[in-house]
N, C-alpha and C positions, 0 to 999 in steps of 0.2 A: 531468782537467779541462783541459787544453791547450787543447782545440779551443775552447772560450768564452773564454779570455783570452791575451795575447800572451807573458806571466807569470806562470804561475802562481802561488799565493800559498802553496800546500803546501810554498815551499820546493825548494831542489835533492835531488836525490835523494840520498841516503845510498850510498857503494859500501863495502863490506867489504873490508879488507888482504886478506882472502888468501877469496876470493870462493868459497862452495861450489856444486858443481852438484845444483842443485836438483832432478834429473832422475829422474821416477819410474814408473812406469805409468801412474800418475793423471794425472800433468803429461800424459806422453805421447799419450795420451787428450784432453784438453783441448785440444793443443795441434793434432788431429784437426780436432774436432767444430768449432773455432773459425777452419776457415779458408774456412766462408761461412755465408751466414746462412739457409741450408736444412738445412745439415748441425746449426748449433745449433738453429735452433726443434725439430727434431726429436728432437735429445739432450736438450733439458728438456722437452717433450713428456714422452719416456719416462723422465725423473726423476722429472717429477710423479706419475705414473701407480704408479712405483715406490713411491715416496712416502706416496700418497693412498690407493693402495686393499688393503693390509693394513686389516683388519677392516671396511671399506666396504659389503662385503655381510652381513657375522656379526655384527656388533653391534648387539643390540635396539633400539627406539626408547629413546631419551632424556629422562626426564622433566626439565623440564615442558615449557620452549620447543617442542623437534623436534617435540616428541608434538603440541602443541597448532597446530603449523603443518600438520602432517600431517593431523593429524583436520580440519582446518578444508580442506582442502582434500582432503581424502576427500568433504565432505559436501557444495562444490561440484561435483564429477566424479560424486556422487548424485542429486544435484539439477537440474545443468544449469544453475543458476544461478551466473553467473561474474562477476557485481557485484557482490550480497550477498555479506560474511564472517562467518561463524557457527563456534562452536562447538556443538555441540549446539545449544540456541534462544537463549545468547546470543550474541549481536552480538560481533566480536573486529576493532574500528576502530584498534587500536594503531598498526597499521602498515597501508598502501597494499596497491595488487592485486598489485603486481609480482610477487613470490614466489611468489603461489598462484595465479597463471598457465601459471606456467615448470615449476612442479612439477604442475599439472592437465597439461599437454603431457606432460609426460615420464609420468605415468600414461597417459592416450590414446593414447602411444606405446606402451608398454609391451603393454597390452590390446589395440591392434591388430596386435602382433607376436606374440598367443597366448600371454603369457607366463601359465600360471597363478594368480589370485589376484593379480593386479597391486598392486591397488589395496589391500592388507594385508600390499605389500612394504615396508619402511620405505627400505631401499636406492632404490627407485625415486625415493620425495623426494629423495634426495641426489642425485641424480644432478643438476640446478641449481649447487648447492653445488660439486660435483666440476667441473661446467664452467668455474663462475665462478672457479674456484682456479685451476686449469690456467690459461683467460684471466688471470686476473690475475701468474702466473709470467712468461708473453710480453710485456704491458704492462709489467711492471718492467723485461723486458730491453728492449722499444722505446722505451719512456722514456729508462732508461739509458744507450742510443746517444747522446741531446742533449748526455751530460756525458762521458764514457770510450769506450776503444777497445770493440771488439764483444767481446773475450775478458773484460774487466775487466764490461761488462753481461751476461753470460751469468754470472759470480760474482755478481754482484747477484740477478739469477735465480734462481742455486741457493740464495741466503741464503732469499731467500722460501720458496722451494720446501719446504727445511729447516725452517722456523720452527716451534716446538712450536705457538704459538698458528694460523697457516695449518692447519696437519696437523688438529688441530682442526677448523676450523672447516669443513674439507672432508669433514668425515665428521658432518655433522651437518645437516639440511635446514631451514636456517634464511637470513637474510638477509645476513650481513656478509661471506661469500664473493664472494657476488654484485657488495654493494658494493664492495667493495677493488678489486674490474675496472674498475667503474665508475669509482671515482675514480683509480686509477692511468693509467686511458685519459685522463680529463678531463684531469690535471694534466700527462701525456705532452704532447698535444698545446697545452695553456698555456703549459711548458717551451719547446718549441720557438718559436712566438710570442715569446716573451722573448727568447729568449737570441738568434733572427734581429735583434728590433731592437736590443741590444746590439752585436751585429758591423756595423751600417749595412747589414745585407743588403738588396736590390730592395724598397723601398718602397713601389713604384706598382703592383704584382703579387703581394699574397702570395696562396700555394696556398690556395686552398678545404678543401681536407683536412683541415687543424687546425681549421678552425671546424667540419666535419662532424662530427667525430669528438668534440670538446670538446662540444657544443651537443644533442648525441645522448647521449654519456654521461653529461650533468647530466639527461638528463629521464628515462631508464633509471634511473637514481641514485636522483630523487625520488620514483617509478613501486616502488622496490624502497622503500626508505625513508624516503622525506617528506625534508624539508628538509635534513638533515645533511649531503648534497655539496654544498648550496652552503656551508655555514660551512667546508668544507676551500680549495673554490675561494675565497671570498671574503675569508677571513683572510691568505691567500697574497698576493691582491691587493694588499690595503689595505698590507699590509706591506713588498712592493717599492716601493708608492707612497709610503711613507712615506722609505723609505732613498734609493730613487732623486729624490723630490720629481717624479717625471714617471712620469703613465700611459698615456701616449700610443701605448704597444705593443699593448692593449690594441683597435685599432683592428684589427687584422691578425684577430683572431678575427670578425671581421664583428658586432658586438653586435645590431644593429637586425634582420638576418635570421635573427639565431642564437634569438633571445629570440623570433622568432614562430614557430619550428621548433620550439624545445622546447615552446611553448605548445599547440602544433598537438598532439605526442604525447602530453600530458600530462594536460591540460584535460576531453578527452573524456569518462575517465573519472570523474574528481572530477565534472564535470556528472551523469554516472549514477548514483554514489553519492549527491550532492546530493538527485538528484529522488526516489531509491528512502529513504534515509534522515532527509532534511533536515540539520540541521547536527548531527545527532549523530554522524556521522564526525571532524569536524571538533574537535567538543568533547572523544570522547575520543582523538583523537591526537594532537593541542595540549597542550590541558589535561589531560586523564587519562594520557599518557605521556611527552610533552617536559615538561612540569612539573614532573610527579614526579620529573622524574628533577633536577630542579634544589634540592628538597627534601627528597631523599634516602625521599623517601615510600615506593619499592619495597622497603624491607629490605636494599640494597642498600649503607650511607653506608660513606664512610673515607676517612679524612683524606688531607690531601696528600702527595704524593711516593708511595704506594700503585703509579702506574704504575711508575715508577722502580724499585722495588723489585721490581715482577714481572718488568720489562723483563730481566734475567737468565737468567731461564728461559723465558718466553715467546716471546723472540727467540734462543734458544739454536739452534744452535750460533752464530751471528751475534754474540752479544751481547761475547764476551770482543775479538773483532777490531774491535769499535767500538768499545771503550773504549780499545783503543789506538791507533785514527783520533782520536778526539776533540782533541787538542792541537793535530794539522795541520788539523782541518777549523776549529776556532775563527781561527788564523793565516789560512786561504783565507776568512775570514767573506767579506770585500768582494769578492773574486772573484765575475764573475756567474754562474758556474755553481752555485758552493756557494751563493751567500748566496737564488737559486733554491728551494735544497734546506731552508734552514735556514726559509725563509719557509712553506716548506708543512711541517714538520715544528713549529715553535718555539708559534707563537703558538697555532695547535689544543691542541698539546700542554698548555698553558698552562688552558687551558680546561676539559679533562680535569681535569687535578688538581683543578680549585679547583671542577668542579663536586659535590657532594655523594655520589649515586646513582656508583660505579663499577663496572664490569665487565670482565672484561679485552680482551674484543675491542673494546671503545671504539675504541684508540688503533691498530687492526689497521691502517688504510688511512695508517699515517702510517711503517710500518716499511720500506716501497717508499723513503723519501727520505733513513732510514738506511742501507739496503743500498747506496744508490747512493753517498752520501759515505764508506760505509767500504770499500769497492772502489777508489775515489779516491784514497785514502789511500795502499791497499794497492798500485794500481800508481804511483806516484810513490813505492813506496818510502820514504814518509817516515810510518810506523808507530811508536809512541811506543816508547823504549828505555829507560824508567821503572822503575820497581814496578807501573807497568800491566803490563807484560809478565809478571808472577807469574797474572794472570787465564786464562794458556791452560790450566793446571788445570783450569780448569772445564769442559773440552772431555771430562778425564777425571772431574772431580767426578760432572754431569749424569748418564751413563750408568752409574753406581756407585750413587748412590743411586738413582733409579727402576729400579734391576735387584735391589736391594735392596726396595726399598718391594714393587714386582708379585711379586715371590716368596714376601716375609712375606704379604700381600694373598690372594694366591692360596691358603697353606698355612690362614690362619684362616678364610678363606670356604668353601672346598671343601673343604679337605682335604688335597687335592693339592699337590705341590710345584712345578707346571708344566715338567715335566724338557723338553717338547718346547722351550720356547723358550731352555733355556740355551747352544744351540750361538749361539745371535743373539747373546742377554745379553755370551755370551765373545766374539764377533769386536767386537763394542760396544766394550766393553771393551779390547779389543786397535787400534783403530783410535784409540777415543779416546786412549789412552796415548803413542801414537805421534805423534799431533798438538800435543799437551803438550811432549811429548822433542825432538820435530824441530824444535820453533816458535824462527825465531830471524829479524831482520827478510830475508834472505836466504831465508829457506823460508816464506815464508807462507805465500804459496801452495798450497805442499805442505799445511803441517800445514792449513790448511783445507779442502782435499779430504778428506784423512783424517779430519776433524772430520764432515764431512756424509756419508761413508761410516757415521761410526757415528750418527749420525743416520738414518741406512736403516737400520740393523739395530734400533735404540732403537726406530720404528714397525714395523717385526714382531715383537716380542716383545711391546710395549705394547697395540697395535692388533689385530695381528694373531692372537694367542697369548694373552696374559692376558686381557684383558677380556669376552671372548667368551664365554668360559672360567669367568667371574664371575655363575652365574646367580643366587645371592640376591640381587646388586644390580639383577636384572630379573624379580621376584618378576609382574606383568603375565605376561609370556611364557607361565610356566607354569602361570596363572590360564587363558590363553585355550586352551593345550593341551588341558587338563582340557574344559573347557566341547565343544570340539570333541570331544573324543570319547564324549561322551555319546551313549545309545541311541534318545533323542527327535527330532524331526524339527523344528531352529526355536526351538534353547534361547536365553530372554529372561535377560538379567539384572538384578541390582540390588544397588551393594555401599554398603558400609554403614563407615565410619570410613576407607577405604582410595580414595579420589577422584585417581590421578593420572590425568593423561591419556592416557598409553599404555593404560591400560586398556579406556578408549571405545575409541580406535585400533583395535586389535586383539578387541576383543568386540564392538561393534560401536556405529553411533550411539544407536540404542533401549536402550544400558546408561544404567539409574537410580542416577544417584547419591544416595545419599539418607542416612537414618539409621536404630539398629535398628528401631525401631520402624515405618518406613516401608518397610522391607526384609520385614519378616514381612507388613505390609500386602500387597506386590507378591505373595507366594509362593500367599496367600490368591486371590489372581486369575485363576489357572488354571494348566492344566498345564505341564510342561517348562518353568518357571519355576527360577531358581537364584538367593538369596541368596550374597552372598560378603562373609559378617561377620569386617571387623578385630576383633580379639581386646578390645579396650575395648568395642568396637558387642557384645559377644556377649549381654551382662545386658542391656542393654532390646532386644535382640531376644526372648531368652527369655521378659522378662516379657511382649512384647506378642501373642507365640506363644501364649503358656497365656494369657493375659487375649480372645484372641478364638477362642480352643480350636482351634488349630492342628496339627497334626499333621506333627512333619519328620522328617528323616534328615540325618544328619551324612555325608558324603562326604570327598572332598580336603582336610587339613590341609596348606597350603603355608606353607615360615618361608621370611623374606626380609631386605632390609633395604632401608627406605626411604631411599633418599642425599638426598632433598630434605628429607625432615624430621630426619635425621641419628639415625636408633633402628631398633632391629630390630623387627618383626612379624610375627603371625603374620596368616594367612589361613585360614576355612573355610568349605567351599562347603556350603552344605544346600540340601534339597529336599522340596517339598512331599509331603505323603503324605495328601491332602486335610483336612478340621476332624473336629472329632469331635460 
């Protein structure tokens, strides 16, 4: 934090009697990549990449979000139509076009480069998501620039980079990757606007570039999902204005040209919806999703401090070295750099808890403003020397128990013991233990390389190796294999108690979701017709079989297990054998 104040407020730096050298391959490495800023964009470039794409191509769609972002955007790359959102015939106004743009491109990409079956790749949705990660990895480290040296923003980087909840969310073709870029860009270029009029920088001259970049990334933001980057930018706001008593920095973003820039990219569309819809866009992603989510109406409710409690694992490996920044960033509060960080972290945060409906990517676009205050911390050396310092355990705890969990996991699902991924599991293991041992405020450093080393290994065993791996919990997959290899030319479906959405996904849009009895109806309608009765749907399938003298055949018995309804199932395909 130097560079924004004359004093910093972390405090002098702590020196050790008898000073170790902290010197290691990994330092060594670092201290490489970090001596310009071609050499690091392109070493977190290829962290990310390392990072992100274990399991990126191999793991099936997702029920229910992925699946229903994907289908919904299968059905406009079917249609042509790139205003209306549909799932099947209904309407899916939750959220904005942005998403099912980015990922209709990346299908049109995909099919124009020959790839076969594009468009029933589920990896191809992701591929948005993957971008938006990566982006969002550089924007933490260009953000990060405004507050620390370039070595100390490129550890904020790899914090991201690392994060169990990030890793996630890039391997999943959904919206909050996207956003994190978007607002890590917005609040990058907000940052700088601040913290220039804090130093008295050129007042009669500020760069165009912050307002492009901030004024652009709020309308990509609302374009991906509706209003929630302006509540990160504008809580940010209100809250320096409140501490500083003066917003007058606030001018250097250009407001009056920025706000008819955004309107210009934004507007357009909401007018096309408007006219093709009317206000039922409107109504339900207002009221049918920003509401509910304030009444906890999704099934989603729980109480406060929920983030707090995930923030351990979800920001891991990151989370144990921010519990031990925390005492120095509270002392730097008033500093303008931290108290920056705190304003866009504190009050959203704030928010979160106390709203009802949680989920843990909520709070995703807010962990860029942790990463940057516990790298702060970490190069001023002033890292708590507490009984917070017993938390780097959990550097070894994390890759002990989920090496544990995906092995038991793996043996009750499959069978299998997953021997391939135990070389990962063990260097896991070995790296995290090491970064626990070595951790002393003199080695941070170190032991946090070491921490996100075994954070690479924890996503190929996890990602890459176990879940893949995990086909009952993608009981879909092997629904659609079956179907495809039937003899008939143009096999229809219709399943019956078993409706996630990877199923449409992958069977196709013309799959009927229905009940038994509407399931025997369809089989009754012609040929190369296939029932796919959950095991509850099987008795009024039967009675309404023999009640309109149906005649079938039992085929495919698939067992799975549903993770959204949280129970096992079975599946079976029958087929008509005409009435009697």
């Amino acid at each position: 934090m130097a560079e924004t104040y004359p004093t910093p407020r972390f405090g002098a730096p702590r020196e050790s009697k008898s000073p170790v050298n902290p010197g290691s391959g990994l330092v060594r490495m670092l201290d490489i990549v970090t001596a310009s800023h071609a050499r690091a964009v392109g070493f977190m470039v290829l962290c990310a990449l390392l990072l992100f794409l274990p399991g990126f191509f191999t793991i099936p769609p997702v029920d229910r979000d992925e699946a229903r972002f994907a289908q919904a955007t299968k059905q406009m790359v079917e249609s042509g139509d790139y205003v209306d959102i549909r799932f099947q015939e209904d309407v899916r106004y939750k959220k904005p076009i942005g998403i099912y743009w980015l990922q209709s491109a990346a299908v049109e990409a995909a099919s124009a480069l020959k790839l076969p079956k594009a468009e029933l790749r589920i990896w191809v949705y992701r591929v948005p998501s993957l971008i938006g990660a990566i982006g969002a990895v550089l924007m933490t480290y260009w953000a990060a620039l405004g507050f620390v040296t370039r070595r100390a923003a490129v550890l904020a980087a790899l914090l991201m980079c690392a994060s169990v909840l990030l890793g996630v969310e890039a391997r999943l073709a959904k919206t909050d990757a996207m956003l994190l870029f978007c607002v890590v860009a917005a609040m990058g270029a907000m940052a700088r606007a601040y913290l220039s009029w804090q130093r008295a920088e050129d007042e009669t001259h500020p760069p165009w570039s912050w307002p492009a970049i901030f004024w652009t990334a709020l309308a990509v933001g609302i374009l991906i999902k509706g209003p929630l980057i302006l509540m990160f930018a504008g809580l940010t706001i209100v809250a320096l204005a409140i501490l500083d008593r003066d917003a007058s920095w606030l001018w250097k973003l250009r407001p009056l040209w920025g706000l008819m820039w955004m309107l210009v990219l934004v507007l357009p569309w909401f007018v096309a919806i408007f006219w093709r819809a009317g206000d039922a866009f409107f109504a339900d992603s207002v009221g049918g999703d920003m509401l509910s989510k304030l009444g906890a109406q999704e099934s989603h409710g729980a109480p406060p401090g929920l983030y707090l409690a995930l923030f351990w694992i979800t920001f891991w490996p990151g989370a144990p070295l921010a519990a031990m920044a925390a005492p120095a960033v509270w002392r730097a509060r008033r500093e303008p750099g931290a108290q920056f960080l705190l304003a866009w972290l504190i009050p959203s945060w704030i928010v979160f808890e106390a709203v009802l409906t949680k989920l843990p990517h909520y709070v995703l676009p807010l962990y860029p403003a942790i990463a940057i205050l516990t790298v702060g911390a970490l190069e001023r050396r002033v890292l708590s020397r507490s009984w917070l310092m017993r938390g780097s355990a959990w550097w070894f705890a994390i890759p002990a128990a989920a090496s544990v969990i995906a092995v038991v996991g793996a043996v009750i699902l499959t069978r299998q013991p997953a021997f391939v991924a135990w070389p990962f599991i063990a260097a896991s293991l070995i790296f995290g233990l090491f970064a626990w041992w070595l951790y002393d405020n003199n080695r941070a450093e170190r032991s946090l390389l070491n921490a996100l080393v075994a954070a690479l290994m924890l996503a190929v065993t996890v990602y890459g190796i176990v879940l893949p791996s995990l086909t009952p919990l993608f009981p879909s997959i092997e629904i659609a294999r079956a179907l495809r290899n039937v003899t008939c030319v143009g096999p229809k479906a219709a399943a019956a108690g078993y409706h996630e959405p990877s199923l449409v996904f992958l069977t196709g849009t013309q799959t009927l979701l229905t009940d038994g009895s509407g399931a025997a109806d369809f089989l009754r309608q012609g040929s190369c017709r296939f029932a796919l009765i959950e095991q509850r749907s099987e008795r009024s399938f039967v009675q309404r079989a023999e009640a309109i003298g149906l005649r079938y055949k039992v085929g495919t018995r698939i067992d799975g297990y549903n993770f959204s309804q949280g129970r096992a199932i079975s599946i079976s395909i029958f087929r008509s054998e005409g009435t009697e």
